[in-house]
C-alpha positions in Angstrom: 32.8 -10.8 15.2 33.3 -14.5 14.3 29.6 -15.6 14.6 29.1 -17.0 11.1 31.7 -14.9 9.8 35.0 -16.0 8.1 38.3 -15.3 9.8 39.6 -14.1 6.7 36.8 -11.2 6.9 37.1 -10.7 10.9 40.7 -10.2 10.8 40.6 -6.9 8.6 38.1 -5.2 11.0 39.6 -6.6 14.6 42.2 -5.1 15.0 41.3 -1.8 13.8 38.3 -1.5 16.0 39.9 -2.8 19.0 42.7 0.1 18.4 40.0 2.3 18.3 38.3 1.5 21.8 40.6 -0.7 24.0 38.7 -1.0 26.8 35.1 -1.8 27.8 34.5 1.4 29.0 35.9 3.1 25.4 33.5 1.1 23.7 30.4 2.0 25.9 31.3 5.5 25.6 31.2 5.3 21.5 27.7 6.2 19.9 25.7 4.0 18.1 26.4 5.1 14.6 30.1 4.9 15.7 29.9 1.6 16.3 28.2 0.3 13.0 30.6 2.6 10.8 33.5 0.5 11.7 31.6 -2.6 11.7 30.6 -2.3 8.0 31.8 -5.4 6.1 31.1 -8.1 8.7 27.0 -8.2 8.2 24.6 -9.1 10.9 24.8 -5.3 12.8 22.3 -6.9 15.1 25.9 -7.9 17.3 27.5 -4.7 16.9 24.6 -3.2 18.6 24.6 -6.0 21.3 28.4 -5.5 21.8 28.1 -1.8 22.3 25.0 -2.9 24.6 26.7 -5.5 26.8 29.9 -3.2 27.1 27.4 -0.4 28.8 26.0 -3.1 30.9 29.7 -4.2 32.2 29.9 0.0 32.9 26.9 -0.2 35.1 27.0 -3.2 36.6 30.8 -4.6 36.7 33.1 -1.6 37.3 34.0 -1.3 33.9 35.3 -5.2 33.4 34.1 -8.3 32.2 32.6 -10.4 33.7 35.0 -14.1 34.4 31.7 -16.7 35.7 29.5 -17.7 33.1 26.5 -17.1 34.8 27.2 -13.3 34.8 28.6 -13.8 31.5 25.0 -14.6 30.0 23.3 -11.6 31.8 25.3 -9.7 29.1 23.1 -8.8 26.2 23.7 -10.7 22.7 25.8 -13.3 25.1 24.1 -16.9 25.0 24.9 -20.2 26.7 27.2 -21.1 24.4 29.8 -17.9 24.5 29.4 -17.2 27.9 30.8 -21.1 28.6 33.4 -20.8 25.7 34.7 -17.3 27.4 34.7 -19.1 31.1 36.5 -22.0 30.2 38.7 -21.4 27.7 39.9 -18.0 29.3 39.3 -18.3 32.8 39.1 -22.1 33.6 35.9 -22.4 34.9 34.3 -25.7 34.3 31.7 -24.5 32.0 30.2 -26.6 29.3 29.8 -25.1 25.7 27.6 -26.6 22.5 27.9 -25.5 19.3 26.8 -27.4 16.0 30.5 -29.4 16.1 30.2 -30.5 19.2 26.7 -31.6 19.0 27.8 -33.4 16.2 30.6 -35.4 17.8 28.8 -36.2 20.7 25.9 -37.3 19.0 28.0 -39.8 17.0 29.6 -41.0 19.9 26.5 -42.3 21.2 24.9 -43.4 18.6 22.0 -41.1 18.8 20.2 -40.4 15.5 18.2 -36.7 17.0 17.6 -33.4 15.5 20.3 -31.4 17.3 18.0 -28.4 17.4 15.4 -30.0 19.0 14.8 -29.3 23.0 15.1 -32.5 24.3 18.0 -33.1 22.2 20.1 -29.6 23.4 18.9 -30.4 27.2 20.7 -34.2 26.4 23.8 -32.6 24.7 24.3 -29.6 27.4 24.0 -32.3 30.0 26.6 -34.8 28.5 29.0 -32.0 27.6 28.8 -30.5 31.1 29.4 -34.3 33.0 32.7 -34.2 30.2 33.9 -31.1 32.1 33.0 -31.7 35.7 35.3 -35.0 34.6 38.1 -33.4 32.5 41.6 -32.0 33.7 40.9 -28.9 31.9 38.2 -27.5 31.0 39.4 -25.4 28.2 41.5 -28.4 26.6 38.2 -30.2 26.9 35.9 -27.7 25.2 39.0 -26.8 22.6 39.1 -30.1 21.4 35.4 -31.0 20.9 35.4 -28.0 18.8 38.3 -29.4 17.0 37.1 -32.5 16.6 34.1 -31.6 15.0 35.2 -29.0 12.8 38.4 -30.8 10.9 37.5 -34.6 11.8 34.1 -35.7 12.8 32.4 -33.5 9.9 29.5 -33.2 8.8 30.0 -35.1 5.3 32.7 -37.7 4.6 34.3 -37.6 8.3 38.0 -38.9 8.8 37.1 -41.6 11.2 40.9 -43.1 10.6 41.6 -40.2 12.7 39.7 -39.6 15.4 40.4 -40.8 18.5 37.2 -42.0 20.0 36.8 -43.9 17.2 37.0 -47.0 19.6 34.1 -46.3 21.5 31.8 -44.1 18.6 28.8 -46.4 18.5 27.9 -44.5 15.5 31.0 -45.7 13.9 30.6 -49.1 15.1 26.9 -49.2 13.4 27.5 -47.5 10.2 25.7 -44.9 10.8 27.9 -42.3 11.1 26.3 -40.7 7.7 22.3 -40.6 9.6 23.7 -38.7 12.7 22.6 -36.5 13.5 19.1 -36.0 11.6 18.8 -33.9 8.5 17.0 -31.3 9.6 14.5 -30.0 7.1 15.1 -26.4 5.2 12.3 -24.3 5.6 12.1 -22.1 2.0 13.3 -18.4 2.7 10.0 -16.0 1.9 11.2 -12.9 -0.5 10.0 -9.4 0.6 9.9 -6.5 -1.8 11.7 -3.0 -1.1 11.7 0.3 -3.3 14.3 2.5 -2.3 15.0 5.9 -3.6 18.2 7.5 -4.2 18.1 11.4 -4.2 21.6 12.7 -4.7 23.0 16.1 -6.0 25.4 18.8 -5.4 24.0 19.3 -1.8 24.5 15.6 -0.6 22.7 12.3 -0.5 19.3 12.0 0.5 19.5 9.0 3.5 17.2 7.8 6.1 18.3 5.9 9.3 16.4 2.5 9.7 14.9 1.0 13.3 17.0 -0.6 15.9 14.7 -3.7 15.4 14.7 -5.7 12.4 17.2 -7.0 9.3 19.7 -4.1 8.7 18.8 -2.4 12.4 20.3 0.9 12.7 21.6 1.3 9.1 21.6 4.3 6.9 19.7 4.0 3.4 18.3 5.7 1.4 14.3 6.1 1.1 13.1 3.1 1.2 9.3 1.4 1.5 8.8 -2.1 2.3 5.7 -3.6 0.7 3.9 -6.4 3.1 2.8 -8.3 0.2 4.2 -9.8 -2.8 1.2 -8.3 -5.1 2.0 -4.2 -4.0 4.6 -4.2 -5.9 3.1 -4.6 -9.1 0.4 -1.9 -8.3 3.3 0.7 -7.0 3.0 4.3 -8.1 6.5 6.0 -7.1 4.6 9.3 -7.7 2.2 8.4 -4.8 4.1 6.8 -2.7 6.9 9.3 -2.9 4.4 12.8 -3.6 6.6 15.7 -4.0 9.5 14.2 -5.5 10.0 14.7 -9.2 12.1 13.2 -12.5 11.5 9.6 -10.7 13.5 7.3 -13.0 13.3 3.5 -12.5 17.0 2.5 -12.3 17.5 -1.4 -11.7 16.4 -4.4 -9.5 18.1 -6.8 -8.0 17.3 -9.7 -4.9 20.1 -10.3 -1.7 19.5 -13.5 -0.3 20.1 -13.0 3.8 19.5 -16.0 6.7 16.1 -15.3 7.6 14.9 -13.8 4.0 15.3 -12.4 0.5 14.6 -8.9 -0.2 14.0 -8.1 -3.7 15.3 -4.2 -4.4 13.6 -2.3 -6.9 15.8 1.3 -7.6 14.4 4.7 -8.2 16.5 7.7 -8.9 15.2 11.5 -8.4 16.5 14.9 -7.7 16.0 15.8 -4.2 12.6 18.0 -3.3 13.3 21.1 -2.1 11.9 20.3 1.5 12.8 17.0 2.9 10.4 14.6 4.3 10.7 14.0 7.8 13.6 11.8 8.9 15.4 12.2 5.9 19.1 13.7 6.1 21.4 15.1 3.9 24.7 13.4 3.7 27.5 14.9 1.7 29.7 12.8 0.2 32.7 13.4 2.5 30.5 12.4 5.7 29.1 9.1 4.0 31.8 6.7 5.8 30.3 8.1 9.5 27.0 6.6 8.1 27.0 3.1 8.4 25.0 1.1 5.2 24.9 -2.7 4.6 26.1 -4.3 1.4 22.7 -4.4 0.3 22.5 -0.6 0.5 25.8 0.0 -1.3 24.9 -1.9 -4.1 21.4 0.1 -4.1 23.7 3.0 -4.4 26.1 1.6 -7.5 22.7 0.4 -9.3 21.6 4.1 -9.3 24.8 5.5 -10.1 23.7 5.0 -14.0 20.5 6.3 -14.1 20.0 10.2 -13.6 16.8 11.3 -13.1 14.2 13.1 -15.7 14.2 17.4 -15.8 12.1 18.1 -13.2 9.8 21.4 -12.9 11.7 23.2 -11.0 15.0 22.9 -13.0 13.1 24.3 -15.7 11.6 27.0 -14.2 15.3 28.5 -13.3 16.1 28.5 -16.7 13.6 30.3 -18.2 14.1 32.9 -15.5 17.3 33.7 -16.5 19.3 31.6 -13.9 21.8 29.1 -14.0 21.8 26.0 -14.9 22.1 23.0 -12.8 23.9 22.6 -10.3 26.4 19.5 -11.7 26.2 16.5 -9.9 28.9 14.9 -7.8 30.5 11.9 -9.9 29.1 9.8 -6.8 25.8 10.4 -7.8 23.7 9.4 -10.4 24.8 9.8 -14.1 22.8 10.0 -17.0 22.0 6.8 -18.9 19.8 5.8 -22.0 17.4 3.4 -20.2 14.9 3.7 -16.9 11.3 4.5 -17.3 9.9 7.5 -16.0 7.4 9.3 -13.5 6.4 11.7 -12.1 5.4 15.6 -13.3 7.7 17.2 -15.8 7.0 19.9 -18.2 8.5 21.9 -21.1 9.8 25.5 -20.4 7.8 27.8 -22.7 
């Protein structure tokens, strides 16, 4: 839950989700969707579904426990080099080295070696150096606690309190004043923007949701309708009509862009009323089962940009009243409301 999360955020979900499956074996009994409903908040689902697949794995293949020896440790999926040695040492005292960006850092420094940190050479150097530390160190975990530490609150990676570290006395980089050049600035690559429209189809009956593949950003999430254009010129030939045939009163509701680590995603928002027969894979959701369907931020904010926009009279509406039915069924203050702006599309006509 930590990886690249704040504490702050981490602490609101840990306790409740480890109250809710104590044990390995709880967890690997949970489903899927379980799993990412009580992980919404934290971001990057891709770990929640490697959790809930390395606690299966400690099922099948460790009796239900987990694993102590980092070598074993690291068979585990979504568990690299660097947990499996922080979990060894620090817990069970194995001498296991461990490399993160801080103590790359502070041992770079140390030795006065201006490298790229991610480079291969450079981690086979650093996971060398930091193992001869342990096989050399009292403790193992005192050892790998403190180059954390060190790195994170002294040897930082902008103005660094070199009054106060204690290897100041032998930091070469300190020594040469160049403390500011190590390690190498690594060059930002530019994040490329891909374009989504999603649709949000929501009435009396429920929402209209779609479940997304366990591969790729937002892996397993709910969401609703959504097609993800391969270039950046689709989407100003997009027809919602064709793209989305069957569905009427399409209403163009908002747009706005999420910036994530590997990508941004530009939304574009459509609102329409729900077709009588849904396409395959899509589900409807009422409105008291939505918090069993796990969404990202992304998709919640898909959800509040639509929840202005109602969409246009369609056909079939209109057909009931001039039969003598009833009107509308009125929709849920969840779902979209009706608003003074939003283009529309689709096939509507007059009752007559």
């Amino acid at each position: 839950m930590l990886q690249q999360t704040q504490v702050s955020r981490v602490v609101e979900r840990f306790e409740a989700f480890v109250d809710r499956w104590p044990t390995v074996s709880a967890l690997a009994s949970a489903t899927e969707g379980e799993v990412l409903s009580m992980w919404q908040g934290l971001g990057y689902y891709r770990r929640a579904l490697r959790l809930h697949e390395a606690a299966k794995a400690c099922v099948a293949r460790f009796g239900g426990k987990v694993p102590k020896r980092a070598a074993e440790l690291a068979t585990l999926p979504g568990v690299g080099r660097y947990t499996a040695g922080a979990v060894a040492s620090i817990v069970h005292g194995e001498r296991a080295a461990i490399v993160d960006g801080n103590v790359a850092r502070v041992l770079l420094r140390v030795h006065g070696r201006a490298l790229d940190p991610a480079a291969r050479s450079t981690q086979e150097w650093l996971w060398s150096t930091a193992q001869d530390l342990v096989e050399r160190a009292s403790s193992a975990a005192t050892l790998n606690e403190g180059l954390m530490e060190l790195g994170a609150l002294t040897c930082t990676p902008r103005a660094p309190r070199c009054g106060a570290c204690p290897w100041r006395p032998r930091c070469i980089a300190h020594r040469d004043a160049t403390v500011d050049r190590i390690p190498t600035a690594v060059a930002r690559t530019s994040r490329p923007t891909v374009h989504w429209e999603t649709l949000v189809m929501q009435d009396a009956r429920g929402l209209v949701l779609d479940r997304r593949s366990n591969r790729g950003l937002w892996a397993g999430l709910w969401q609703t309708p959504t097609i993800e254009h391969a270039s950046a010129a689709a989407p100003r030939a997009f027809d919602p009509k064709t793209a989305w045939q069957g569905v009427r009163g399409i209403v163009e509701a908002g747009a706005f862009t999420v910036v994530t680590s590997p990508r941004r995603v530009a939304f574009r928002v459509w609102v329409a009323e729900p077709p009588r027969r849904l396409a395959r894979g899509w589900q409807r959701v009422l409105p008291e089962s939505l918090g069993e369907h796990a969404m990202s931020n992304a998709m919640r904010r898909v959800l509040e940009t639509a929840s202005s926009v109602r969409p246009t009279a369609g056909a079939r509406a209109t057909r009931s009243r001039a039969a003598g039915g009833s009107r509308r069924t009125p929709v849920p203050a969840t779902a979209p409301r009706p608003a003074a702006h939003g283009r529309s599309y689709g096939r509507s006509r007059r009752a007559g």
